[in-house]
C-alpha positions as CSV (number, residue, x, y, z in Angstrom):
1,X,103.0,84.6,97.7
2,X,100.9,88.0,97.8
3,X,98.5,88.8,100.5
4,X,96.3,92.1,100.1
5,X,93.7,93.6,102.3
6,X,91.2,96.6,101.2
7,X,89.8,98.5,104.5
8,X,86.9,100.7,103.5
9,X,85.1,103.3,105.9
10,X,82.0,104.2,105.8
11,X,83.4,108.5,106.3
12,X,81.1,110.3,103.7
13,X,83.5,112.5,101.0
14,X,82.5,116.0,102.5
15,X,84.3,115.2,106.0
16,X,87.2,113.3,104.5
17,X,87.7,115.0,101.2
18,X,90.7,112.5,100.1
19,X,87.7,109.6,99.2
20,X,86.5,111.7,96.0
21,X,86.5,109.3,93.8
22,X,87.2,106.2,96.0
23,X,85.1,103.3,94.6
24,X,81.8,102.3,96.3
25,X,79.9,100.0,97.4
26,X,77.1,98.9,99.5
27,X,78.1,96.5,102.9
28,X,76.4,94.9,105.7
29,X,78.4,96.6,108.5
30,X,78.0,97.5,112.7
31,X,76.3,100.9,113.5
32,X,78.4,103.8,114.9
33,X,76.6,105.3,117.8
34,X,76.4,108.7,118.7
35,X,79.1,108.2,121.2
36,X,81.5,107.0,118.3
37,X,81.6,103.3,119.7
38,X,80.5,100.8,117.6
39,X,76.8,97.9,118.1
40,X,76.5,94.9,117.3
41,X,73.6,96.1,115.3
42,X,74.4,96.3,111.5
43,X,73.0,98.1,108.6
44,X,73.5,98.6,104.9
45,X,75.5,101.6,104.3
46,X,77.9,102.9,101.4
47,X,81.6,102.2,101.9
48,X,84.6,103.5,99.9
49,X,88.6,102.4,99.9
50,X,90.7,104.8,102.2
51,X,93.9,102.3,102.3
52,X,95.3,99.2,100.4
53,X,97.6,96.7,102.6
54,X,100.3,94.2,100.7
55,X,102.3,91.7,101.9
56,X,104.8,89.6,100.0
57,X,107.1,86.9,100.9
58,X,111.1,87.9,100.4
59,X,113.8,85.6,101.7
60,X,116.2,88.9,102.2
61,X,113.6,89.5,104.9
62,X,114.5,88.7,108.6
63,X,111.0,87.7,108.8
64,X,110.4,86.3,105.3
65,X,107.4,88.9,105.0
66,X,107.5,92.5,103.4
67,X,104.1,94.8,104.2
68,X,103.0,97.5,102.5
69,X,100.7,99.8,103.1
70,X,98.5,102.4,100.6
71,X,96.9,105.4,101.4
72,X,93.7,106.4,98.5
73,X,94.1,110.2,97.7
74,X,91.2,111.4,95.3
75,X,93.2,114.6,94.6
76,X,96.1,112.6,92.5
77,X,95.5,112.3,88.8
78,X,94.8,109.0,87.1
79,X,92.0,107.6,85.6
80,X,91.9,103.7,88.0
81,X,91.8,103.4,92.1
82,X,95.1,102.1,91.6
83,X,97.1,105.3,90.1
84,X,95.6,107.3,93.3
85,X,97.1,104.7,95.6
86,X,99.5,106.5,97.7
87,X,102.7,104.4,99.4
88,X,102.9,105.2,103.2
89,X,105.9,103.2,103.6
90,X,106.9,99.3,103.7
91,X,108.2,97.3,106.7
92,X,110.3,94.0,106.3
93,X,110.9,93.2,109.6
94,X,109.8,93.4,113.1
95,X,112.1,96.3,114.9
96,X,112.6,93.8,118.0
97,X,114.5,96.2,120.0
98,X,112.5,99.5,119.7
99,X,109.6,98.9,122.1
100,X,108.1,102.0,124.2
101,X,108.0,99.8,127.5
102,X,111.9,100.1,127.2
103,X,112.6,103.4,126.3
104,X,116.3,103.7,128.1
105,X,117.0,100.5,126.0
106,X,115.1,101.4,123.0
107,X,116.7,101.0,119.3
108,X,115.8,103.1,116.2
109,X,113.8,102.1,113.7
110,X,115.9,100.0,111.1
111,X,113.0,97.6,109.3
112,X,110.8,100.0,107.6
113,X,110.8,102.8,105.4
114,X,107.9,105.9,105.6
115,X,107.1,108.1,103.2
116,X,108.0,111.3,104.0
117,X,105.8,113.0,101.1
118,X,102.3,111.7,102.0
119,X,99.7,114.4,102.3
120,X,96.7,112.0,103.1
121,X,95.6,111.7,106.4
122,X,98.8,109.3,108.4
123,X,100.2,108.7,111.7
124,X,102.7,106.8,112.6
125,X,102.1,103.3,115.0
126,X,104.1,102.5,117.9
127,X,107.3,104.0,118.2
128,X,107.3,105.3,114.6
129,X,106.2,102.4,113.0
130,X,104.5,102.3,109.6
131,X,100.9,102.6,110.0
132,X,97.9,103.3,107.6
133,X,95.3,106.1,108.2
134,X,92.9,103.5,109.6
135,X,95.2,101.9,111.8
136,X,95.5,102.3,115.8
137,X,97.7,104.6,116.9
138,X,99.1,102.3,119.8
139,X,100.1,99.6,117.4
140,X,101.6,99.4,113.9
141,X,100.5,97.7,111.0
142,X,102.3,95.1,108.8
143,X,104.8,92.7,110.7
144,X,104.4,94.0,114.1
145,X,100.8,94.5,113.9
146,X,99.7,90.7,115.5
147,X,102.3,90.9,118.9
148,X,101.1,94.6,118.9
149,X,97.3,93.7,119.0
150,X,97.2,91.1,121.5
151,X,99.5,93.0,124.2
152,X,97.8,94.6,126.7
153,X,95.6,98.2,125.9
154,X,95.2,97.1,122.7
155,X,92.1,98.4,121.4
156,X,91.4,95.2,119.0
157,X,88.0,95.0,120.6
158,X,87.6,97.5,123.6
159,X,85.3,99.5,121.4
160,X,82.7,97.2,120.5
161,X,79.6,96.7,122.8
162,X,76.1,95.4,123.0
């Protein structure tokens, strides 16, 4: 089985200079206000890929999953989106025992992999974890992503309003 996600932002190319060339298209989406939260009010506006997430199922994986996540850099050569897909790393399991609450009895990272040669736009999740460049910076995307979004200060929906 194969799962993929595109996330597209609405960023125009002169503030995020890494979109040149990211396809586009027109979407139906919520208004960014001034104060950089987000209405309920939406409006046609132009949207272009920033990052590409996989996930495939692998028995060799604690979890049975394997994410993936892809970063779009205009600035590589290639004629399709896909040769200016950039890895950002890939995460087959769930690093139970690294977990910021419990620092003094925190593991390392074992379950993923970053790439350490990305010059896109990237942090890292929780405690290191992989993360795209859309992703929250208190959670990490791929296998972790679901326990991480539903703890408490998640952001999943702190930012929207009437």
């Amino acid at each position: 089985m194969l799962v993929t996600k595109f996330l597209a932002t609405n960023a125009p190319v002169d503030c995020v200079p890494y979109l040149k060339g990211s396809p586009e298209w027109q979407i139906h989406r919520h208004v960014r206000k001034a104060d950089g939260r987000y209405s309920f009010a939406r409006s046609v506006q132009t949207s272009r890929i920033i990052q590409v997430d996989v996930a495939v199922v692998d028995e060799r994986s604690p979890t049975r999953w394997v994410y993936g996540t892809f970063s779009y850099d205009g600035g590589r050569p290639g004629d399709t989106v896909w040769d200016r897909l950039v890895a950002v790393g890939v995460e087959w399991g769930g690093n139970p025992k690294t977990y910021p609450a419990v620092k003094d009895k925190s593991a390392p990272l074992t379950d993923s992999a970053i790439n350490p040669d990305l010059i896109t736009f990237r942090h890292l999740g929780c405690e290191g974890r992989m993360n795209g460049p859309v992703g929250a910076d208190s959670s990490p995307c791929g296998i972790s992503c679901c326990a991480a979004r539903s703890s408490p200060g998640s952001d999943s929906f702190e930012s929207w309003t009437e």
